[in-house]
N, C-alpha and C positions, 0 to 999 in steps of 0.2 A: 365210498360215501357211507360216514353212518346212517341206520336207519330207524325208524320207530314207526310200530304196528297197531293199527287202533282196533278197538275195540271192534266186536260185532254191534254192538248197541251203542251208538254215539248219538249227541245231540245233531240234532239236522240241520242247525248253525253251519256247522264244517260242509256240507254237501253243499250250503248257500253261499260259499266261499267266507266264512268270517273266519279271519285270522289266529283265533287265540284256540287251542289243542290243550283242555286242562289235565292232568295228572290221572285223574279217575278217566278217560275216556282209551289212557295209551294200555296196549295188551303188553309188548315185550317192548325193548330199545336192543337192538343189534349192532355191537360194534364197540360199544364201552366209549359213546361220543364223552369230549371236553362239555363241560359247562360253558355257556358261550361259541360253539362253535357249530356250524352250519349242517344240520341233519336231513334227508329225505324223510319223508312221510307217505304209507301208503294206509289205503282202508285194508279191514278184514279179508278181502277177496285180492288183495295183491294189486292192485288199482291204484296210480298214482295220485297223491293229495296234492303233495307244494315240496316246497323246500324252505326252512328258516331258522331261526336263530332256537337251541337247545338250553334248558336248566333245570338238571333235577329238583334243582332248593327251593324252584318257583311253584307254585300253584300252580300257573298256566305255566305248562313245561315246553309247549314251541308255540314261539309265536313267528307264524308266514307271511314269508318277505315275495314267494312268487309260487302261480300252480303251472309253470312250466317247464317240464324238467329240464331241457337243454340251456334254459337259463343259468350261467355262471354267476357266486356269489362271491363278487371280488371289489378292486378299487376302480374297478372302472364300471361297473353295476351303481358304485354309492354318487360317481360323479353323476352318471348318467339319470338317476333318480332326482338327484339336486334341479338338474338343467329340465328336467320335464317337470319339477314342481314350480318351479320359476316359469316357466312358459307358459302354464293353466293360468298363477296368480296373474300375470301381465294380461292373459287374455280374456280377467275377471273383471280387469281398471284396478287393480292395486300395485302401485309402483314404488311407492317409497316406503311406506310402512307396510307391514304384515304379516302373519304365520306363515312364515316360508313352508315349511311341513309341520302338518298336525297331525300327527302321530299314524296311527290306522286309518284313517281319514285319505292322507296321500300315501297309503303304501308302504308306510317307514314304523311298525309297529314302534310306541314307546318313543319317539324321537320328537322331542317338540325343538324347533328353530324358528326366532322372532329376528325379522330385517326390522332396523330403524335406520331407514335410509344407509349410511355408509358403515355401521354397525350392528352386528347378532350377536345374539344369546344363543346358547345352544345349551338343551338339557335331553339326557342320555339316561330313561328311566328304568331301562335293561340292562341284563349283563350282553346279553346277546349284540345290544345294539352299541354297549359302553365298549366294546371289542373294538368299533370301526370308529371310534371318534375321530384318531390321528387320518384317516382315509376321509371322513367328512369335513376337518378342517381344510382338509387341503380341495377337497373338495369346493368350497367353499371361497377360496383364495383364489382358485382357475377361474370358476365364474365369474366374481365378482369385485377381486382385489379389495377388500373389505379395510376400512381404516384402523378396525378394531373386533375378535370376537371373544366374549364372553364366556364358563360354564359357569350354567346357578345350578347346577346337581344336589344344594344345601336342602334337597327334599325325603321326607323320611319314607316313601315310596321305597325308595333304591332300597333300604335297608332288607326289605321282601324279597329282593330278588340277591342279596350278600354281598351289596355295594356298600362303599362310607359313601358319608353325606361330604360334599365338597365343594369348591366356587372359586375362580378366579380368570385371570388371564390367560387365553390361549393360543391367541398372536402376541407382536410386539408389545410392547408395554403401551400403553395407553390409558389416560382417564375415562372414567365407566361414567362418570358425571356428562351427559349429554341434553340437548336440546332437541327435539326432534317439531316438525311442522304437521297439522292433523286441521282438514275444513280450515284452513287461512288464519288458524291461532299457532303458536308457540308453548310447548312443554318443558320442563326439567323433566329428565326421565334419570332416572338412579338405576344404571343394571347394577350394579353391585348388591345395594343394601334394599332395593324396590321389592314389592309384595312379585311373588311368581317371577316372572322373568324382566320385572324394573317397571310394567306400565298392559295395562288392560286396552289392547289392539279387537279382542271381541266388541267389543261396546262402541269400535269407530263410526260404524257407519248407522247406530241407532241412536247417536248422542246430534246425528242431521234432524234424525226423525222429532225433536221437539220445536223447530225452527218458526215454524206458525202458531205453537201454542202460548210460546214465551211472551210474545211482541206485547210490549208495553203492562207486564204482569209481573205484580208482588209474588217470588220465586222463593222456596225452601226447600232445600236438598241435605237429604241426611246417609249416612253412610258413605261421603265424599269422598274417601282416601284422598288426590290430591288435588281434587274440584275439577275432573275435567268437563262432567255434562255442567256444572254450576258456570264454567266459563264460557261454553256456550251458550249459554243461555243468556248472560249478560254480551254477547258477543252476538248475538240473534234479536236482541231489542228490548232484552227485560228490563223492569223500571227497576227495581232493587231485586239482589239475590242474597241468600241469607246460606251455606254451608255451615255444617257440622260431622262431627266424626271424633270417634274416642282416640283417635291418636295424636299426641301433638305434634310429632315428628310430618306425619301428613297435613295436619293444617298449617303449619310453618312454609313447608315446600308447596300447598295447596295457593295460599295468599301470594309467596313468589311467584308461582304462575300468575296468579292475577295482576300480580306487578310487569312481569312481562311480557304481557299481552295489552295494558294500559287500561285497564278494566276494573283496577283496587277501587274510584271511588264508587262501584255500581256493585262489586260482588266482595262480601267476607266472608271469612271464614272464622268459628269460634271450635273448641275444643267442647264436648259433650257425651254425654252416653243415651244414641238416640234413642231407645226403649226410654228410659226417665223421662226428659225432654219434651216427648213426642204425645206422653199421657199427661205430663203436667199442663203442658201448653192446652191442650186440648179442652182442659177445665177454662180456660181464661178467652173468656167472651171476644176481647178484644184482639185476637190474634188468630187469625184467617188470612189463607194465602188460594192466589190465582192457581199456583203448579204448586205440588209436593211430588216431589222426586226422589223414588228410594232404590238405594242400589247395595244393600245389604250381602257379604261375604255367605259361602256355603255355609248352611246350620247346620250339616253333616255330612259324610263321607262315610255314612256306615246304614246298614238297614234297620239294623239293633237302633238305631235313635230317627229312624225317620220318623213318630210318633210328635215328636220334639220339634223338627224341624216344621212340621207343619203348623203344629201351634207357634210357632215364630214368625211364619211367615203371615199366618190369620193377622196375630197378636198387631204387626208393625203395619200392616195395612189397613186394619181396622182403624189405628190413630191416627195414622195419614190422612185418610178417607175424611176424618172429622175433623181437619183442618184444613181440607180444601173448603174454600165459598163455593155456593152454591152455583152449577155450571162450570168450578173451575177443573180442572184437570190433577189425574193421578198419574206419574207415570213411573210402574214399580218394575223389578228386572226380581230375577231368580236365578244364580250359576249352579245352585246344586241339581248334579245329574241325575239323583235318587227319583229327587221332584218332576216328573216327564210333565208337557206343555198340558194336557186332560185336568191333571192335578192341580198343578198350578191355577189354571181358571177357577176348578171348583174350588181352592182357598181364597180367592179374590171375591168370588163370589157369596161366603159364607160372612167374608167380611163387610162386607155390602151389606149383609141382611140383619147383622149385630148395628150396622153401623147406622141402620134403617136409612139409607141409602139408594138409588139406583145407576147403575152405571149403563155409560153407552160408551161401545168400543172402538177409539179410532185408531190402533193399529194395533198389532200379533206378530210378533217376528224372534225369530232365533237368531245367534250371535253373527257376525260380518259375514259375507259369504267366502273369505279367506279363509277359515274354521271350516272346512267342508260337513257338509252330513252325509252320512254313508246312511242308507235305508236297513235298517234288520240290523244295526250295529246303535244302540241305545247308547251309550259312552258319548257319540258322537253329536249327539243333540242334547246340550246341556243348556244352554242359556233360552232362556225365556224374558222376553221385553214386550211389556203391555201397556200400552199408553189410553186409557179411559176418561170421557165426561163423565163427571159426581155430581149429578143431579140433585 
């Protein structure tokens, strides 16, 4: 077995079992390991760490798959990882849709896998982990007999680790055009050409959480990609729903969902750029809404622009804020991970005091609990969902 030596002075991460062993922390690599190919790891004193997947070309140069050495890294380690990710989500209540494996979260650095009932996506963010796909499809085929799986790899991640960006069919031929079932509605879900891997499974179980605020309320949601809280909402007892979103591709497919759910004459969708929109409206007396619901894409992925991000997230809540009536309801989300839940509050709350505002909090919650959080691994807590009175 190859091997790699770390440092005497490493981060205390590793000692707390966090997976990722970056380049500045290794002393020597013994053995002249493949890129991709499975290394032992021990500390400065000769002490075993783990064993995981190898790349010099990475930043983070191993990322660990297990800390126990008699553990074999084979095809029957990837099966057996599948069948115990599936056995946590069943014994969470999520059965037909969900994040089969979320990457570090269950164990499978870099691996994300979305079930949509009888179809997965599967994206391979490693080289380490893009090694075992052919062992994960089949993987995948034993458990589950799948009608259809997926790869959306078409992410420029990979390019960091000296992957191409990629996507297509990895079983039989099959249409990626699917409908999938979420809370007693109907979806089109696009894995093919859909944002990330065809449809947003974090936000399932906090799109229940507006169910009492909606009932009989003038409803506005902006950043809808393809309406799903907008359809709950009119699906929970709103009187009218109003989406928006600068793509048209999403409000085309957003309005068919409302078509097939039977819900088009109570919710629409129009094409818009909600920053525009959201300030102009906000001058016009006559336009107050019960809920404004924003569910806004990462405003960054870098630390070099979180300065931005947070002026974006002030900026969009602050207009929201001012189109809610008085006592109605804000209900904002956050996916960027830069952003931790502390943060986020304090941008809600600055917004609040631009917006001369007061809020009261009826719920706080991070993404489905199929999305696991690991504690001491930040990556894994990224969504943030706040649902406030506007006083």
């Amino acid at each position: 077995m190859k091997k790699v030596h770390l440092k005497r002075k490493i981060a205390q991460r590793i000692a707390g079992g966090h997976p990722w062993i970056f380049a500045n922390e290794v002393e020597k690599v013994e053995g002249s390991p493949e890129a991709g190919s499975i290394v032992e790891v021990y500390f400065h004193d000769g002490k075993f760490v783990g064993k995981g997947y190898f790349n010099p070309q990475s930043q983070i140069m191993v990322r660990l798959l297990t800390w126990d050495k008699k553990t074999e890294i084979n095809e029957a380690y990837f099966l057996e990882k599948i069948r115990e990710c599936w056995a946590y989500k069943k014994q969470i209540g999520y059965e037909e849709n969900c994040r089969l494996v979320f990457g570090e979260a269950d164990g499978l650095p870099q691996l994300i896998i979305d079930k949509f009932n009888d179809y997965f996506v599967i994206q391979t963010l490693a080289l380490g982990i893009d090694v075992w796909k052919p062992a994960l499809v089949k993987a995948l085929q034993t458990v589950f007999k799948p009608k259809g799986i997926y790869e959306r790899n078409d992410v420029p991640v990979r390019e960091l680790e000296g992957l191409p960006q990629q996507k297509g069919v990895l079983s039989e031929p099959f249409d990626p055009k699917i409908i999938i079932n979420e809370n007693g509605l109907k979806f089109h879900v696009d894995l093919e050409n859909g944002q990330k891997t065809g449809y947003f499974l974090d936000q399932q179980d906090n799109r229940r959480a507006i169910q009492h605020i909606v009932k009989g309320a003038d409803v506005l949601g902006a950043f809808t990609y393809t309406g799903t809280f907008e359809i709950h909402a009119a699906h929970y007892g709103a009187k009218s729903v109003l989406g928006i979103d600068i793509s048209e591709n999403a409000v085309a497919q957003a309005n068919r969902n409302a078509e097939l759910n039977g819900l088009q004459h109570i919710v629409k969708f129009e094409t818009a750029n909600a920053f525009d929109v959201l300030k102009q409206w906000g001058k016009e007396e006559g336009r107050r809404y019960d809920v404004v619901m924003l569910d806004p894409p990462a405003f960054t992925k870098s630390r070099a622009t979180i300065q931005k991000a947070i002026t974006g997230y002030k900026e969009i809540n602050l207009r929201g804020m001012k189109l809610v009536k008085p006592g109605g309801f804000l209900v904002t989300s956050s996916c960027t991970n830069l952003v931790q839940p502390e943060l986020f509050l304090q941008i809600i709350d600055m917004a609040a005091k631009d917006a001369r505002r007061k809020l009261r909090q009826v719920t706080f919650q991070a993404q489905s609990s199929d999305h696991p959080i690991i504690w001491n691994m930040e990556n894994t807590n990224y969504l943030k969902f706040l649902i406030v009175q506007v006083v």
